[in-house]
C-alpha positions as CSV (number, residue, x, y, z in Angstrom):
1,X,15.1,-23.1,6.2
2,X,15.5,-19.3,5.9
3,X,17.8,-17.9,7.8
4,X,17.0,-14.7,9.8
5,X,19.0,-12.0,10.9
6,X,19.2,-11.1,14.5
7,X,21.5,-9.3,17.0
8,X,23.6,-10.1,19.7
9,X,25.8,-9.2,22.1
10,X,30.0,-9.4,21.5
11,X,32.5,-8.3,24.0
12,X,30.0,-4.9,24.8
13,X,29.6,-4.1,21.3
14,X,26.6,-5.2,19.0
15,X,27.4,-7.5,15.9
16,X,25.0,-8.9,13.5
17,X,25.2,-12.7,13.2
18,X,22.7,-15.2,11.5
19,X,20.6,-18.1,13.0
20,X,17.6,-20.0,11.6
21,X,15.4,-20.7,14.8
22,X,12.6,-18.1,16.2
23,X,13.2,-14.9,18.4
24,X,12.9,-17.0,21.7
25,X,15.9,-19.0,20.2
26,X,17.8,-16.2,18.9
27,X,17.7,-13.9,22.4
28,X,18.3,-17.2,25.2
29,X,21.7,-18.0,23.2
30,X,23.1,-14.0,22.3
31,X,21.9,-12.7,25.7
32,X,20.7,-9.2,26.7
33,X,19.6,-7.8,23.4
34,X,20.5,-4.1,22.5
35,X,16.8,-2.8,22.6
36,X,16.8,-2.4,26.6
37,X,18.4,-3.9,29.3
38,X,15.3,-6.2,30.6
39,X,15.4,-9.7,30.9
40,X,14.7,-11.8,27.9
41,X,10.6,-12.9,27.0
42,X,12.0,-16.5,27.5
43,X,13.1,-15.6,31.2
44,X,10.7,-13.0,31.8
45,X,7.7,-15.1,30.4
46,X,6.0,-17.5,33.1
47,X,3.4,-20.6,33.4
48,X,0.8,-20.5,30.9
49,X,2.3,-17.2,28.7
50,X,5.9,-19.0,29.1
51,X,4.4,-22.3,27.6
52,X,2.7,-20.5,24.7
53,X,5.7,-18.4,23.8
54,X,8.1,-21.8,23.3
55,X,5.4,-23.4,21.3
56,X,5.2,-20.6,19.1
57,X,9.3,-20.9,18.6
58,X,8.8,-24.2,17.8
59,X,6.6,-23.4,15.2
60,X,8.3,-20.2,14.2
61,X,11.2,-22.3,13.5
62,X,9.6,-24.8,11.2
63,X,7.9,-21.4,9.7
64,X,4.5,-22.5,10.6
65,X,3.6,-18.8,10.5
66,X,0.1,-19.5,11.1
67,X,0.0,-21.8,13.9
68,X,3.2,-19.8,15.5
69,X,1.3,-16.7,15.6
70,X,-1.8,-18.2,17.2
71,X,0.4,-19.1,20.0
72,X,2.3,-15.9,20.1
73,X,-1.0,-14.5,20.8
74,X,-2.2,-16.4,23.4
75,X,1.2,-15.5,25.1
76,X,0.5,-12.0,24.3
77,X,-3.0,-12.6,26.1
78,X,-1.3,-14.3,29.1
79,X,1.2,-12.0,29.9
80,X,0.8,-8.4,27.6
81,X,4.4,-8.2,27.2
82,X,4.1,-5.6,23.6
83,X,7.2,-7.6,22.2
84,X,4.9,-10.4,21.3
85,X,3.3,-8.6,18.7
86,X,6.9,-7.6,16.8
87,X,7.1,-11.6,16.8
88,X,3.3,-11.7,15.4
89,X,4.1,-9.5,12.8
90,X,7.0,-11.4,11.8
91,X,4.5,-14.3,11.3
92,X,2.5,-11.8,9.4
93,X,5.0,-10.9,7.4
94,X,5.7,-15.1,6.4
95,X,2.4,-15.0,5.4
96,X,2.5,-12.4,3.0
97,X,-0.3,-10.3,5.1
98,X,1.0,-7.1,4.8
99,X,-1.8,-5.0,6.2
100,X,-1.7,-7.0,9.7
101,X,1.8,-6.3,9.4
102,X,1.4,-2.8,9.1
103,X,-1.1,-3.2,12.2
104,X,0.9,-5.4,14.8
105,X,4.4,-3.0,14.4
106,X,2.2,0.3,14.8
107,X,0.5,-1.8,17.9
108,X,4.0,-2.6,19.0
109,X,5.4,1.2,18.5
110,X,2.3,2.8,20.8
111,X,2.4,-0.2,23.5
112,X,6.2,-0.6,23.8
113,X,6.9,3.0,23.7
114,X,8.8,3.4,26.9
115,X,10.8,0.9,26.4
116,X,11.3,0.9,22.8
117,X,14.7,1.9,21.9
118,X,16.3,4.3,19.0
119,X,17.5,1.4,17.0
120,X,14.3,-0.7,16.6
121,X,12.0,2.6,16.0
122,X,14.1,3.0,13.1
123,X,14.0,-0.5,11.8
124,X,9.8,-0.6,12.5
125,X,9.7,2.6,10.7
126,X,11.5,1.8,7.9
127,X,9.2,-1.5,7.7
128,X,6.2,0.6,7.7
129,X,7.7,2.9,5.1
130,X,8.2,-0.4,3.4
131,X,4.6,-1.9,3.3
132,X,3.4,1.8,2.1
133,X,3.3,0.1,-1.4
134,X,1.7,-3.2,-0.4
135,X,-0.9,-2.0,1.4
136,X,-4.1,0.3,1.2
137,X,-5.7,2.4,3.5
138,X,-9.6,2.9,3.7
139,X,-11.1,6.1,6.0
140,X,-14.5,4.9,7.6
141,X,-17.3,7.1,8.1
142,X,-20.1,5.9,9.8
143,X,-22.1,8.1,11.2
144,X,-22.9,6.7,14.9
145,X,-20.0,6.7,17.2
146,X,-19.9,2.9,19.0
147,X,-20.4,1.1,16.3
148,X,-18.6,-2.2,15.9
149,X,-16.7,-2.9,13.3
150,X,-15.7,-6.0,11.6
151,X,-13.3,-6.8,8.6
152,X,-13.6,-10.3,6.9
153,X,-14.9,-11.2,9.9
154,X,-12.6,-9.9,12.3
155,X,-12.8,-7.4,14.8
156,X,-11.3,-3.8,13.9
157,X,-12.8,-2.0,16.7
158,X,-15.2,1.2,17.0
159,X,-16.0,3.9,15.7
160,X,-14.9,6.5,15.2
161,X,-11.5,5.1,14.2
162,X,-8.8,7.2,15.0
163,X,-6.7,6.0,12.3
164,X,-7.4,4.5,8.9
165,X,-7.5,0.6,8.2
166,X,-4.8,-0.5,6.7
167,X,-5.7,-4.0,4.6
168,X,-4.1,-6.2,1.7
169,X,-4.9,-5.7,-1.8
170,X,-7.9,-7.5,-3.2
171,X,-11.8,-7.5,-1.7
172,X,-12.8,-6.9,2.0
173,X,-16.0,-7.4,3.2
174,X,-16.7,-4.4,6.1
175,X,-19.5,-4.8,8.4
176,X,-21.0,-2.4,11.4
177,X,-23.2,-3.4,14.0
178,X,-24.9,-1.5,16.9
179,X,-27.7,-1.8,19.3
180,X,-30.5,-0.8,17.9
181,X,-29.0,-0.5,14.7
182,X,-29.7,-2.4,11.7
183,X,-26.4,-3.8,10.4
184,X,-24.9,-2.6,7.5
185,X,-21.7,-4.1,5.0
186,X,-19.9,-3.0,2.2
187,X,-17.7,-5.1,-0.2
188,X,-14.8,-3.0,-1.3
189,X,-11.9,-3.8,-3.7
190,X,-8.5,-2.3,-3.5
191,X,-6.4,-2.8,-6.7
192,X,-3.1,-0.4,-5.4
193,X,-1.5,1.5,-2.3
194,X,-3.0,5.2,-1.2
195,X,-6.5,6.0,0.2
196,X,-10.0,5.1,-0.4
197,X,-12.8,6.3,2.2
198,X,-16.1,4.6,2.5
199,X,-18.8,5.5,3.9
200,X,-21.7,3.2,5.8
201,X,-24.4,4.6,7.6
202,X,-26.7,2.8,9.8
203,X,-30.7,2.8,9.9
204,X,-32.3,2.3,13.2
205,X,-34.2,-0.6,13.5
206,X,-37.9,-0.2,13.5
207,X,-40.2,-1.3,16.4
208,X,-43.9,-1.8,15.2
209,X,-47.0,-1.9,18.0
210,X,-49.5,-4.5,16.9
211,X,-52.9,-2.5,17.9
212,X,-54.7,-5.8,17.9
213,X,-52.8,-7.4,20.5
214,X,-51.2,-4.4,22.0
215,X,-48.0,-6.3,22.4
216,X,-44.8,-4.7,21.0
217,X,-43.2,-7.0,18.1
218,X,-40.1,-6.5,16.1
219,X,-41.1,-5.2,12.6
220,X,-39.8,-7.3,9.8
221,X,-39.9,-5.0,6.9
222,X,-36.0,-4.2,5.4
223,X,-34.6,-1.3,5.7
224,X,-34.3,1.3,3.0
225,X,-31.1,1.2,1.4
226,X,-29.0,4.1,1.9
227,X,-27.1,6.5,-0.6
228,X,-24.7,4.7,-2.2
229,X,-21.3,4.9,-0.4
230,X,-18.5,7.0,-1.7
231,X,-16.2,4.6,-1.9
232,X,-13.3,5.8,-4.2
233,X,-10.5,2.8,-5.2
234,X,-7.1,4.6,-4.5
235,X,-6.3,6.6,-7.6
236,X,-2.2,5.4,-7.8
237,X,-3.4,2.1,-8.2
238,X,-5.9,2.8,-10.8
239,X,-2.6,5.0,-12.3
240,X,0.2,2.7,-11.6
241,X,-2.0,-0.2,-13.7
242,X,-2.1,1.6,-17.5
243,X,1.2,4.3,-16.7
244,X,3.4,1.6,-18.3
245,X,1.6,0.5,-21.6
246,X,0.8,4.7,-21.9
247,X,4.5,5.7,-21.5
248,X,5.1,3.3,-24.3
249,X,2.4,4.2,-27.1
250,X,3.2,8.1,-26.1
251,X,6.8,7.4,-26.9
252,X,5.9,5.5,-29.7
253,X,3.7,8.9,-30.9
254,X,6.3,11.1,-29.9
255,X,9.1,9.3,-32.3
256,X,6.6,9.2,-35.1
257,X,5.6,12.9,-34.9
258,X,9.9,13.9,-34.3
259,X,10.3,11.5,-38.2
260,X,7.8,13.2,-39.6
261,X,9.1,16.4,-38.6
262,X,12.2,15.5,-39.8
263,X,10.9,14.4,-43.1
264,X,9.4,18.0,-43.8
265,X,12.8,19.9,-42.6
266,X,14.7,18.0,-45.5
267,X,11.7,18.8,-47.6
268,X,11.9,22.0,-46.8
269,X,15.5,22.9,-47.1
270,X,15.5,21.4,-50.5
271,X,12.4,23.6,-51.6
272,X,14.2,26.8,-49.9
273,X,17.3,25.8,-52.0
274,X,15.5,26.0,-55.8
275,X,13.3,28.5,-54.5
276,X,16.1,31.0,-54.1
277,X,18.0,29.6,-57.5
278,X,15.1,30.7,-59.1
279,X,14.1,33.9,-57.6
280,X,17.2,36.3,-58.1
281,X,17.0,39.8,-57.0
282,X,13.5,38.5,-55.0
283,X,11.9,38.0,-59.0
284,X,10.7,35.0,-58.7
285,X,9.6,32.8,-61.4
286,X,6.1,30.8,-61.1
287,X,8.0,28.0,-60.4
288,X,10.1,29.8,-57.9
289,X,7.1,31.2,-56.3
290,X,5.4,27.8,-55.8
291,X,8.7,26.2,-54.5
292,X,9.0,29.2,-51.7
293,X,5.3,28.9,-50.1
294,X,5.9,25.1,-50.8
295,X,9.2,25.4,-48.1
296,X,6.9,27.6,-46.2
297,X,4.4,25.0,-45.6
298,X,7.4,22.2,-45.1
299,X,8.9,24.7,-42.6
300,X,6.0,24.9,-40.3
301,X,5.0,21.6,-40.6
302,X,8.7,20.7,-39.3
303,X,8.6,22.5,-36.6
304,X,4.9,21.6,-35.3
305,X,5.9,17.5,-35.7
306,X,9.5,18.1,-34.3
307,X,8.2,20.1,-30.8
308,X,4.9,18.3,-30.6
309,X,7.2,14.8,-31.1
310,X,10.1,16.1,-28.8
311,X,7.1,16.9,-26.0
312,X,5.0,14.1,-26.4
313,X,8.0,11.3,-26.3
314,X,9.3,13.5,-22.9
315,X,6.0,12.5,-21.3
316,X,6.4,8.5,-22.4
317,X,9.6,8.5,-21.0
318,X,9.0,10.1,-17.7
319,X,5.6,7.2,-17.2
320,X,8.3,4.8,-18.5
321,X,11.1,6.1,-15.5
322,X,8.6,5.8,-12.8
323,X,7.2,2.4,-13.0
324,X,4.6,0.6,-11.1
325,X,5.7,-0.6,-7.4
326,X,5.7,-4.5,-7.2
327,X,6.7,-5.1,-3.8
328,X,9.0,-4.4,-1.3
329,X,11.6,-6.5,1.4
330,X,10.1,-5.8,4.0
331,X,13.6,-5.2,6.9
332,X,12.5,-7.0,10.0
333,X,14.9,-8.7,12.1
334,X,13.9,-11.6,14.9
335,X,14.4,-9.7,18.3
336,X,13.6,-11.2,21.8
């Protein structure tokens, strides 16, 4: 089993020490941990919440990441105690889903912000600056405010969304629904980290009058479909995917134009050598005269091929220096 890293308490001063069981585990045995002086979630926690929370260690500690944070949750339900979500996010993080990740520390930063000491904002911070390269953001414009909003089929709130959603690489379905609305979805794909904004707009829904009847009915006809959304994948991951192979063939270019160059400066310094040997007292011969604008020609050609060469193989080599992000360890440590 992995072991994970948490903190506990030696002789008044903090030392770092290494256990393999969940959070619950980790804070009952080390005592007081060093984010607050408040009494552990395995004392603190009680009847229904309490039960929910040792499952989850349980689980946590066989790294059933899945089924641990289902029941961190429902203690999180129970009792609203914001350290639950640091230990859902460290289930997150197990499962490799790094934009809940992203969402259950920033939940955890807003809810347990009076409490939350200097120490763990640092460490959550430097997480989130972590997953900045594992995730991608999308900006939602809808234009009703109210409107629910769904991603893969869960629920990310209403709009309008103060903040951006923050989701794993790969396709995301995004739904709105609102009274009187027609619903509306959009199938995105993010292939790399930075920002992509989407835009969904909602048609109301149409109520017909059947003048035969007189009764009000529903009318069935589908909506118009509107402007396409301007929905714009995140341009570094579009970048980061051909900057490698392009840092190589400009290279490549760059050495071939710096040989060539160097192929006309021995050309010319050999034309410039029997020009002169035949052009004494600036007479030249035919011959001379040939050989001189012949070095003339090598001369420029070396120094175009050499600059363009030197230029072009500086741009391959700064694509080459700055490669494509593949992930990150994400620094989390087990607390509580």
């Amino acid at each position: 089993m992995r072991a994970l890293e948490w903190y506990s308490a030696c002789g008044g001063v903090f030392c770092a020490v290494a256990v393999a069981p969940a959070p619950a585990a980790a804070q009952d045995d080390a005592g007081t941990p060093p984010a607050a002086k408040r009494p552990s979630l395995g004392a603190s926690l009680e009847g229904a919440a309490r039960e929910s929370y040792l499952a989850a260690t349980a689980l946590f500690g066989n790294e059933d990441w899945a089924g641990a944070m289902a029941k961190y949750g429902d203690a999180y339900d129970a009792s609203g105690d914001a350290r639950l979500l640091y230990d859902m996010a460290l289930c997150a993080r197990g499962m490799h889903a790094y934009g809940q990740t992203w969402s259950l520390l920033t939940r955890f930063e807003r809810e347990d912000a009076n409490d939350l000491d200097a120490g763990t904002r640092a460490e959550v911070d430097a997480a989130l600056t972590q997953l900045e390269d594992l995730v991608g953001k999308v900006d939602l414009d809808v234009g009703e405010a109210g409107a629910s909003v769904a991603v893969d089929g869960r629920d990310a709130g209403v709009t309008p969304r103060p903040e951006p959603l923050v989701l794993d690489f790969g396709t995301h379905s995004i739904s709105v629904t609102k009274s009187g609305f027609e619903p509306a979805a959009r199938t995105i794909e993010l292939d790399g980290p930075g920002r992509t904004r989407v835009v969904i707009e909602l048609a109301p829904r149409v109520v017909a009058t059947a003048a035969a009847t007189g009764a009000n009915v529903e009318a069935s006809r589908g909506v118009v479909p509107p402007r396409p959304p301007d929905v714009r994948a995140a341009s570094a991951g579009a970048w980061q995917a051909w900057k490698t192979p392009a840092g190589w063939a400009l290279a490549g270019v760059g050495a071939g134009a710096i040989a060539v160059g160097s192929v006309f400066g021995v050309e010319f310094i050999s034309d410039n050598r029997e020009s002169r040997a035949q052009c004494p007292a600036n007479r030249c011969s035919p011959g001379g005269y040939a050989k001189n604008q012949a070095a003339r020609v090598a001369a420029y050609v070396a120094d175009v091929g050499i600059l363009a060469g030197v230029a072009t193989t500086a741009c391959g080599v700064y694509f080459l220096a700055t490669p494509t992000p593949r992930g990150a360890a994400i620094s989390l440590r087990g607390r509580w």
